[in-house]
C-alpha positions in Angstrom: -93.8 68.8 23.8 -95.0 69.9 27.3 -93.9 68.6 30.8 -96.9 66.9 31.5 -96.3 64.9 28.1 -92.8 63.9 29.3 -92.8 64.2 33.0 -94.7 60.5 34.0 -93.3 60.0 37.4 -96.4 60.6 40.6 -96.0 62.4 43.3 -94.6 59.6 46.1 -96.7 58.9 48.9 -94.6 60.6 51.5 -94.9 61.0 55.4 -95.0 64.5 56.1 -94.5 65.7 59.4 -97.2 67.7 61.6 -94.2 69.7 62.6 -93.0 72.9 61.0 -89.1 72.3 59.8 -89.0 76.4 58.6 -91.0 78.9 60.0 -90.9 82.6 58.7 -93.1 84.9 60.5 -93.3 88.5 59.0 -90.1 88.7 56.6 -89.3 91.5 54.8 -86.3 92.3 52.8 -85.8 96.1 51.7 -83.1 97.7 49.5 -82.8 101.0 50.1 -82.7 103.5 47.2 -79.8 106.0 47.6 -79.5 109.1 45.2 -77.3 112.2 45.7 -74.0 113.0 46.1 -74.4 112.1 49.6 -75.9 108.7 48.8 -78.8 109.4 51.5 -82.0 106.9 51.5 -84.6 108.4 49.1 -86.8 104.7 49.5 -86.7 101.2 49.3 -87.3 98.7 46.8 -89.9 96.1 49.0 -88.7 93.1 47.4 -89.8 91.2 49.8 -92.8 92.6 52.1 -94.2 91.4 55.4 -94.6 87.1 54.6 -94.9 84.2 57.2 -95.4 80.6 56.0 -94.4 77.3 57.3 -92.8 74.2 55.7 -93.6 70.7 57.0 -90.8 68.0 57.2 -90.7 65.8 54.2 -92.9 68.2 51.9 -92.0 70.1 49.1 -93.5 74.2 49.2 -93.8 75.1 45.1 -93.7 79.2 45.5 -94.4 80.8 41.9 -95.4 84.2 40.9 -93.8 86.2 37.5 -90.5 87.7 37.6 -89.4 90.3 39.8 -92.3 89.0 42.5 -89.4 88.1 45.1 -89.4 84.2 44.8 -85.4 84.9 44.7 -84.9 86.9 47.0 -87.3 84.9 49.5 -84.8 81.9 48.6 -81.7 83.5 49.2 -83.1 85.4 52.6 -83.9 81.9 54.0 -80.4 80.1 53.8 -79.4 83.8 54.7 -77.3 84.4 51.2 -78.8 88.1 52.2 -79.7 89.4 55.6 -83.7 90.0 55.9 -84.3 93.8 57.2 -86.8 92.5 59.2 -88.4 89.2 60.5 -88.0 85.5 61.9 -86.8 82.5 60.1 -87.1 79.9 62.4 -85.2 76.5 61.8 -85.7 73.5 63.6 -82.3 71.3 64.4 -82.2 67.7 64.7 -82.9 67.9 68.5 -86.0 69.3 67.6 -84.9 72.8 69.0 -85.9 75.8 66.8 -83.3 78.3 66.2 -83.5 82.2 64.3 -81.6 82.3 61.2 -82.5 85.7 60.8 -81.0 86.6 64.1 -77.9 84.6 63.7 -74.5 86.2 63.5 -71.9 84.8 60.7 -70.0 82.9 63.4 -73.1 81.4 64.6 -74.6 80.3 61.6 -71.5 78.5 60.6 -72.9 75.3 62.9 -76.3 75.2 61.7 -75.7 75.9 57.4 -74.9 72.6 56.8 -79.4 72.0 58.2 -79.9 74.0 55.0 -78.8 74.5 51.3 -79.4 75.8 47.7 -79.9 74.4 44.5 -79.1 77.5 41.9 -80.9 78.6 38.6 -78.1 78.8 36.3 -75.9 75.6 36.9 -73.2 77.1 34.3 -72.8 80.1 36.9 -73.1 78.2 40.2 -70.2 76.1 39.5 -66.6 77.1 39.9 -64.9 76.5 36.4 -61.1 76.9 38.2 -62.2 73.7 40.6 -62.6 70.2 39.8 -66.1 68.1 40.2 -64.2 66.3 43.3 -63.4 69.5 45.1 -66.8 71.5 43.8 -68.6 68.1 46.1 -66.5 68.2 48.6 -66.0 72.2 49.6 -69.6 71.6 52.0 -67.9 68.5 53.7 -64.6 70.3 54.3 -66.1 73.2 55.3 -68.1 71.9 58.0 -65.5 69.7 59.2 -67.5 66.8 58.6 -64.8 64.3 56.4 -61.2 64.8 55.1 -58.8 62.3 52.9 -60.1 58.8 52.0 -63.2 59.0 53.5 -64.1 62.0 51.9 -63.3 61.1 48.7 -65.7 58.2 48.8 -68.0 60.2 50.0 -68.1 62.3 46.9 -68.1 59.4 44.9 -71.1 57.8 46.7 -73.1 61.2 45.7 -72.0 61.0 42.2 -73.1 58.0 42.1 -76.6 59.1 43.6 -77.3 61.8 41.2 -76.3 59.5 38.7 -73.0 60.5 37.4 -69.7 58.8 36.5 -67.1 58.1 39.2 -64.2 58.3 36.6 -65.1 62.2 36.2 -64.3 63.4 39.4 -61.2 65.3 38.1 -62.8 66.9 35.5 -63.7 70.4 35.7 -67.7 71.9 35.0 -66.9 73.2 31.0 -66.3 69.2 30.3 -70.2 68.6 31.0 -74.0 69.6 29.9 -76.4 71.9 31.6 -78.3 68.8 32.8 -74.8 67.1 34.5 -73.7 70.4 36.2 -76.8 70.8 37.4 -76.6 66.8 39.2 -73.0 68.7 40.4 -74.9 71.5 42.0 -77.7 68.9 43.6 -74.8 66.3 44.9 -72.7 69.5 46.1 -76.0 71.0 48.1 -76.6 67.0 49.1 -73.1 66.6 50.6 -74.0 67.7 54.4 -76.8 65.9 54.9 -79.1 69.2 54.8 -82.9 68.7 56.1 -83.5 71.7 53.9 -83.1 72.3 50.6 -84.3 75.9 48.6 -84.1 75.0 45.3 -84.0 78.2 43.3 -85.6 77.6 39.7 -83.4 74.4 39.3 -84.7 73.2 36.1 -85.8 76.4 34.2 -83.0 76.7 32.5 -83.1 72.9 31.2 -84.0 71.5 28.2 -87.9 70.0 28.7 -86.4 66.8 28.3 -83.8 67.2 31.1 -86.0 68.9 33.3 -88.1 65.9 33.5 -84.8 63.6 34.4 -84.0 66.5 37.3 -87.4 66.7 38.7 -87.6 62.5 39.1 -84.0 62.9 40.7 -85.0 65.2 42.8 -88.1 63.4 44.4 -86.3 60.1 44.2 -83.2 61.8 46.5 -86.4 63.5 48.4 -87.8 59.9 49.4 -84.6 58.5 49.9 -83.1 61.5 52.9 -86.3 62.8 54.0 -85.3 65.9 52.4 -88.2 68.9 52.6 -88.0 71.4 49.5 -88.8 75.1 48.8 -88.9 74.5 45.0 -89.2 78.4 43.3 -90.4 78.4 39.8 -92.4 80.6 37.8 -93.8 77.1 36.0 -97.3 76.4 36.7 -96.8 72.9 34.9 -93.5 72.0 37.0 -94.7 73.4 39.9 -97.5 71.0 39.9 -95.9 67.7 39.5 -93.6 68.2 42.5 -95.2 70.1 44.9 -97.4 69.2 47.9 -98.5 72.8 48.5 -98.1 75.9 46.7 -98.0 79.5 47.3 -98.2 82.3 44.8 -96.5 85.5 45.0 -97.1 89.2 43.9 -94.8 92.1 44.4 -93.4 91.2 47.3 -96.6 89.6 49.0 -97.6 86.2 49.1 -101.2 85.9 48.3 -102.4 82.4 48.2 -100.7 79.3 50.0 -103.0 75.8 49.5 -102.5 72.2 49.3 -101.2 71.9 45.3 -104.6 70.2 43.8 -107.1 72.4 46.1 -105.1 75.4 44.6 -105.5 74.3 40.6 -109.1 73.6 40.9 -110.5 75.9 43.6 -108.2 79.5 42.9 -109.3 82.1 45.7 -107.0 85.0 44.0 -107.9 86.4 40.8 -104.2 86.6 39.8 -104.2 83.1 40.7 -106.5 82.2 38.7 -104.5 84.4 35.6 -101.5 82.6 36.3 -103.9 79.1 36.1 -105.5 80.3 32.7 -102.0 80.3 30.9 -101.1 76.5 31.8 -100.8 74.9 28.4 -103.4 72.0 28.0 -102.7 68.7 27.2 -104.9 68.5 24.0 -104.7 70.4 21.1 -108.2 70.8 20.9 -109.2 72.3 24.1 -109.5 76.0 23.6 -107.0 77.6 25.8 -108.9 81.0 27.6 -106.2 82.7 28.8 -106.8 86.0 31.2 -104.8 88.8 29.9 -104.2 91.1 32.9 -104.1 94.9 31.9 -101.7 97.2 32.6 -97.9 96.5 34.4 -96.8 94.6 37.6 -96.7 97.4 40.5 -93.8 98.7 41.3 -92.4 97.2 44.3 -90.4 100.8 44.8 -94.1 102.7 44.8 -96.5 100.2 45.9 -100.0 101.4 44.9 -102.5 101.8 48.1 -104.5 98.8 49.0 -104.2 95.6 47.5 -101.3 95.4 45.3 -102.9 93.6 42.6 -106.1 95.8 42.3 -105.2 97.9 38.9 -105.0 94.7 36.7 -107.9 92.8 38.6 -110.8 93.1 36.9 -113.3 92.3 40.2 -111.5 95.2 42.1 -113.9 97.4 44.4 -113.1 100.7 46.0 -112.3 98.4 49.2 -109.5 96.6 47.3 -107.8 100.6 46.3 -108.5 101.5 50.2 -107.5 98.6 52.1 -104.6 96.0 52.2 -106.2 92.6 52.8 -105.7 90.4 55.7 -103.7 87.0 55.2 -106.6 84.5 56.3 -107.7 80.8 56.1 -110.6 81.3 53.8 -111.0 76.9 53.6 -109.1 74.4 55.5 -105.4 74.8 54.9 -106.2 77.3 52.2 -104.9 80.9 53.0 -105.2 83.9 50.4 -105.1 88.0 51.0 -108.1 88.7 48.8 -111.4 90.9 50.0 -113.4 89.4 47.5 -112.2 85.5 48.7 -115.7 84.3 50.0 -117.5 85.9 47.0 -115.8 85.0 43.9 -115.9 81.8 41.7 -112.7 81.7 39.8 -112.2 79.5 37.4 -109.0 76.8 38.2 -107.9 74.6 35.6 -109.6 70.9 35.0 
């Protein structure tokens, strides 16, 4: 059974804001490869390298690319889980100032965490199994000062109730649940501070189908409800479709498309875009699925080949595409891609 079979909730009509809530400009993230006795830096693994995008208020970014693209590591660098090497990750506070995560010291990003937090992949990982669902809930509120005793138990049982779990659990410790119920833990725990900003990290790949489809309504009923804006990260096309508004593609460190989500699925401007597009599962059997088998391996983010990173599997590269790195541009309203061949290709999207 596919997600489009069991996923039936539309998109909400949402007002998105003309104003950026996140702005990266330029990010990169670099771990540096030590060998030696003497440990010294031999290279770097570009793991993330050289992307700026914006998120609206109220919308939800879908970012998707295969594994080991950077998705991840984009995530964590945001809510600054890992310090960028380089690069500006702009935030804007309630009173509409805009403030540099990336620049932030520990001490000062203690006041402005609770603006932004993370929904993990693995929700039998992100949970700690020595503390209760009470204190799991609570840990954001205490930590930020922002309730204590009575009131902040009943605050933890108001987001229980939100995510839609039982009050009479909140002594019970993570092992005593599912996958799907640890993972309504994780969303009330990263819901607890009233964020404006939530990356959530793959949060239903790990899922049953089933359960995915009951996170994924949670998570734009809770989205209409606090005005919250996502970065959702999944490698799904089919997830990624039903819950973004826009959607940008990554490859080897580089994102390479960004478009609003239906202009993106129909009109590709990327030929690995339009690979990724070709292996959506369709909805009936008797369509013949003609899926774009891209030669060789995914470049090494460690060796980078010259040029646009994607040009030994595409088959429309030209010597320009092994020469040249192409320029992020707007090839269509709203639609950005880093392709040479944007304005001359037709690729095929999906119906």
């Amino acid at each position: 059974m596919s997600m489009s079979e069991i996923v039936t909730k539309p998109v909400v009509d949402r007002v998105i804001s003309n104003k950026p809530l996140l702005e990266v400009n330029n990010l990169k993230k670099y771990f540096p490869i030590e060998k030696g006795l003497l440990r010294r830096v031999q290279g770097n693994v570009k793991a993330v390298d050289d992307i700026s995008f914006a998120i609206y208020e109220g919308e939800t970014l879908g970012l998707v690319g295969e594994s080991g693209c950077g998705k991840t590591t984009l995530g964590r660098c945001i809510v600054r889980g890992i310090d960028p090497s380089e690069g500006e990750i702009k935030l804007r506070l309630p009173d509409d100032s805009m403030v540099d995560l990336a620049a932030m010291t520990n001490r000062e990003l203690r006041q402005v965490r609770k603006h932004i937090h993370m929904i993990f992949q693995d929700p039998y990982a992100s949970l700690d199994p020595r503390m209760t669902v009470l204190d799991i809930i609570a840990e954001p509120l205490r930590n930020n000062n922002l309730a204590s005793g009575t009131e902040l138990t009943d605050r933890v049982k108001k987001l229980m109730q939100v995510v839609g779990l039982e009050i009479q659990h909140l002594k019970r410790y993570p092992h005593a649940f599912s996958g799907g119920q640890r993972q309504r833990i994780g969303i009330a725990r990263s819901l607890a501070a009233n964020p404006r900003l939530i990356v959530c990290d793959e949060a239903v790949s790990a899922l049953d189908v089933s359960i995915q489809a009951q996170i994924l309504n949670l998570l734009q009923d809770l989205q209409e409800e606090f005005n919250l804006t996502y970065l959702f990260i999944a490698h799904d096309l089919s997830v990624v479709e039903h819950i973004s508004d826009r959607v940008g593609v990554m490859y080897v460190g580089k994102l390479v498309e960004l478009a609003e989500t239906e202009e993106l699925y129909i009109n590709p401007k990327h030929p690995y875009t339009e690979a990724l597009l070709s292996a959506v599962p369709k909805n009936d059997p008797e369509v013949k699925m003609e899926r774009i088998i891209l030669s060789g391996e995914v470049a090494n983010p460690a060796d980078p080949p010259s040029g646009c990173y994607f040009h030994p599997r595409c088959s429309y590269a030209r010597d320009i595409c092994r020469q040249e790195t192409p320029m992020w541009e707007e090839v269509a309203p709203e639609h950005y891609v880093a392709c040479h061949l944007a304005s001359e290709l037709d690729l095929r999207g999906v119906e």
